[in-house]
C-alpha positions in Angstrom: -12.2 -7.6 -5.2 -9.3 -8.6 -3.6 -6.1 -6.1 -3.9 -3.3 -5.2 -1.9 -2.8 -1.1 -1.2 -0.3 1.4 -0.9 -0.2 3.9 1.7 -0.6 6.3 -1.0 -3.8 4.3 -2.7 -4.9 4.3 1.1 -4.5 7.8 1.6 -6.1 8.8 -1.7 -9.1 7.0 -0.3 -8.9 8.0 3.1 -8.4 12.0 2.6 -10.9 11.8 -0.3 -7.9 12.6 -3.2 -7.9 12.4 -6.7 -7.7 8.4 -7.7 -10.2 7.5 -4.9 -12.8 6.5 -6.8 -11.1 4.0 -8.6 -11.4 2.3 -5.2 -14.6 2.2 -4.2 -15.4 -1.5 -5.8 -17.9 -2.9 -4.1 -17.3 -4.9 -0.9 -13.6 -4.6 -1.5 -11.0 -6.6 0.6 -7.8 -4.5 1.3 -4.8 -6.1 2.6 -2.3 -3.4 4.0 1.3 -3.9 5.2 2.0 -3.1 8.8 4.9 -1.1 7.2 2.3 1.1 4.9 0.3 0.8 8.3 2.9 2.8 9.9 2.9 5.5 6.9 -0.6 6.3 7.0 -0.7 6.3 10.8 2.2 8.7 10.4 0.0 10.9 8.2 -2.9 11.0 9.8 -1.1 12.0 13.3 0.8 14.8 11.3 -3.1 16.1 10.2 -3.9 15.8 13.8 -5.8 12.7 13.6 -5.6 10.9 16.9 -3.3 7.6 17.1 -6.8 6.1 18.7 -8.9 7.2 16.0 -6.2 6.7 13.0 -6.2 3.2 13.6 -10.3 3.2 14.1 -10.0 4.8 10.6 -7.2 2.7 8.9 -9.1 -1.0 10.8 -12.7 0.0 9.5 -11.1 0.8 5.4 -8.9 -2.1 5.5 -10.0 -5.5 5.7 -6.4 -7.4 6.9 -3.5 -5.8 8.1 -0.4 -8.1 7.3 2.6 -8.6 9.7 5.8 -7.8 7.9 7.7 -10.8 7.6 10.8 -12.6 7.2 9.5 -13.7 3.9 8.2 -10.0 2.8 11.8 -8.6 4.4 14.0 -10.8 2.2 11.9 -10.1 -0.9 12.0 -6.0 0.3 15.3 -6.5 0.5 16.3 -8.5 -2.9 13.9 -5.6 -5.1 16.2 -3.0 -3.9 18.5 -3.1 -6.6 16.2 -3.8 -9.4 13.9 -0.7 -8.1 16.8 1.8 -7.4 16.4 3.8 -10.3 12.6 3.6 -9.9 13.5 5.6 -6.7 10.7 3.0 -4.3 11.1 3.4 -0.2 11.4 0.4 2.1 7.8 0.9 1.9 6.9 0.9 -1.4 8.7 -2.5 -1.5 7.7 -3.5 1.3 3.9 -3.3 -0.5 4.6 -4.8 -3.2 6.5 -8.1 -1.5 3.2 -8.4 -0.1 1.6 -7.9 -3.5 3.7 -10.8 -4.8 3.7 -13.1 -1.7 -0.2 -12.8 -1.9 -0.8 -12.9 -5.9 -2.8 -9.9 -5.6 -2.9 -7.2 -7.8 -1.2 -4.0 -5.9 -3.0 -0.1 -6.2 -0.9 2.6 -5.6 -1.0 6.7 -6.4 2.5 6.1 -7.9 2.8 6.5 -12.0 5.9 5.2 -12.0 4.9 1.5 -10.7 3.6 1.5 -13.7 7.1 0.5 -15.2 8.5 -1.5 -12.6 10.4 -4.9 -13.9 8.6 -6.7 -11.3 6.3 -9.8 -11.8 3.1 -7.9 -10.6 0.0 -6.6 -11.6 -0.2 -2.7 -11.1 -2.9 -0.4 -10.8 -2.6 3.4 -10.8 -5.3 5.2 -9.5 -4.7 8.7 -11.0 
């Protein structure tokens, strides 16, 4: 299973949350954003989780960590509009330019990806 996550999929997984179990495929490849990167590292520091281990954490879940690029920054960029009303963060499009860049099905925590006029394939884990 390859799939691309959100930080709040990742999170769901990593803080043992509701939806979790809907990832636990086995040996699942996880491709993570360096900007969802950053908001889970963000998270775990504000729980108290050392940067040193957060990224032990994060690097042992995920199986690539992709650069944000050019590529993934003018697609971010171009989905603002059309998600606006869908109320996504830089983040949340910065995931799913990934998503789209790498034909991979995204998984998120978020219902309301369910809706998005995007040419993706959507998972919601709870």
């Amino acid at each position: 299973m390859r799939a691309v996550l959100d930080s709040s999929a990742l999170l769901a997984l990593l803080l043992d949350e509701p939806g979790a179990d809907q990832l636990n495929h086995p040996t699942p490849y996880w491709h993570l954003s360096t900007v969802n990167y950053a908001e889970v590292m963000s998270r775990l520091l504000q729980l108290g989780v050392s940067a040193s281990r957060g990224a032990e954490i994060i690097h042992q879940t995920v199986s690539e960590i992709v650069p944000f690029s050019e590529l993934h920054a003018n697609r971010t960029a171009e989905w603002r509009e059309k998600t606006k009303s869908f109320g996504l963060s830089l983040g949340d499009r910065a995931c799913l330019a990934l998503a789209h860049e790498a034909a991979l099905p995204v998984y998120t925590a978020d219902r309301i990806w369910r809706d998005l006029p995007l040419p993706l394939e959507v998972r919601v884990i709870r």
